[in-house]
N, C-alpha and C positions, 0 to 999 in steps of 0.2 A: 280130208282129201288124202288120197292114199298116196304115196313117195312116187310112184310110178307113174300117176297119171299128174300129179306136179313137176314131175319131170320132163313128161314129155310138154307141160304148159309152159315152162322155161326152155324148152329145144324150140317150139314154135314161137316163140313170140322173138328168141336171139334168131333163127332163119327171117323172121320177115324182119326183123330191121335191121339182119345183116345185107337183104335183098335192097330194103328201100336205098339203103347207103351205095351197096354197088350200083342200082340204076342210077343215084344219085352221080356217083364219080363218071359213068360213062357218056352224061347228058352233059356235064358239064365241061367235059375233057379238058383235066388239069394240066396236061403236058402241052395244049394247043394256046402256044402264049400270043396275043395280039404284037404284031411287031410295033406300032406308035406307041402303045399304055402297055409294055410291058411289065413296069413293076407295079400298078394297082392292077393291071390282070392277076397277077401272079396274086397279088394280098385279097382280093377277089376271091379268086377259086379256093385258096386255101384256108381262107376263114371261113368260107363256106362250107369247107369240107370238117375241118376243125367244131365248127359250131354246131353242123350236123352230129357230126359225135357224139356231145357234150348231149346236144337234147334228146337223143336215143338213148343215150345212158343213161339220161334223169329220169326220162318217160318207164322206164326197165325198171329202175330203180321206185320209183312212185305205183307201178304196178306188184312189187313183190313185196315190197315194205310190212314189217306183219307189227306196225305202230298204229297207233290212230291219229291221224289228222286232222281231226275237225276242229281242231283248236288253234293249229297254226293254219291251214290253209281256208284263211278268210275270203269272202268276196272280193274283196282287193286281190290278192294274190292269185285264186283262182283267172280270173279278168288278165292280169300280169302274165302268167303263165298260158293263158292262149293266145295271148297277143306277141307273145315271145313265140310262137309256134309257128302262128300263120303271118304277121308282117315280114323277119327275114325271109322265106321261103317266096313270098309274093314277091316281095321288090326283086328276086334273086329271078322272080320269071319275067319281071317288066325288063329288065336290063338290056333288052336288045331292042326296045321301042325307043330309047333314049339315045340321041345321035348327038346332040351338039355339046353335051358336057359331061360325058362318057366316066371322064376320069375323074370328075368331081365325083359321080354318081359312083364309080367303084370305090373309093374312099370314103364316103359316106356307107353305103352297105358295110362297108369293113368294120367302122365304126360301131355299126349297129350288131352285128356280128359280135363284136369285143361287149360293148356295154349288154347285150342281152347272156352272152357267156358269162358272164360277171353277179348279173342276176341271178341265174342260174347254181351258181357253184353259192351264193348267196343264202338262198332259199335251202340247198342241201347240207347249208353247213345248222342252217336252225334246223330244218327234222333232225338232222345228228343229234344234237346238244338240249331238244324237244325232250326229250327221255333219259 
């Protein structure tokens, strides 16, 4: 593949998930604190915005990687790592159908946020040390 049109494969792939992340912060509105659950709103939106990061990055990162994987990303893993994609982001859109333990429920996602970020940097630190 020629430098130029890997170039522009690495411009489009950082625009859309610089876009996913801005729809992300605008649907979420980090500055809009609940006055009751202020501090797990607050741990809420910024682990969410945090954790988004993290798997944009890894997601970037596993797309450009010029290693082979098929040694470390077993069926286990693979399963791990979609399940780390689509459960915080689901629970992150249930959060408004939950009324009566709100604050449990944002501390829990937080939770889940931290221990899936944890995975994450987990998993990247074996493709590192893979090779």
């Amino acid at each position: 593949m020629s430098h130029f049109v890997q170039f522009l494969l690495h411009l489009l792939v950082i625009s859309a998930f610089l876009l996913i992340f801005v729809l992300a912060t605008v649907f979420t509105k980090p500055l809009m604190i609940n006055r009751k659950r202020m501090v797990s709103t607050m741990f809420l939106k910024i682990g969410y915005l945090v954790y988004l990061i993290i798997i944009l990055t890894f997601f970037y990162y596993l797309i450009f990687v010029d290693k082979d994987l098929t040694g470390l990303i077993t069926d286990l893993h693979f399963v791990l790592i979609l399940l780390a994609l689509f459960i915080p982001n689901g629970g992150m859109m249930m959060r408004r159908r939950i009324k009566s333990s709100r604050t449990f429920y944002n501390y829990f996602l937080f939770t889940l946020f931290i221990l899936t970020i944890l995975y994450l940097v987990y998993v990247f630190y074996q493709i590192q040390i893979y090779y």
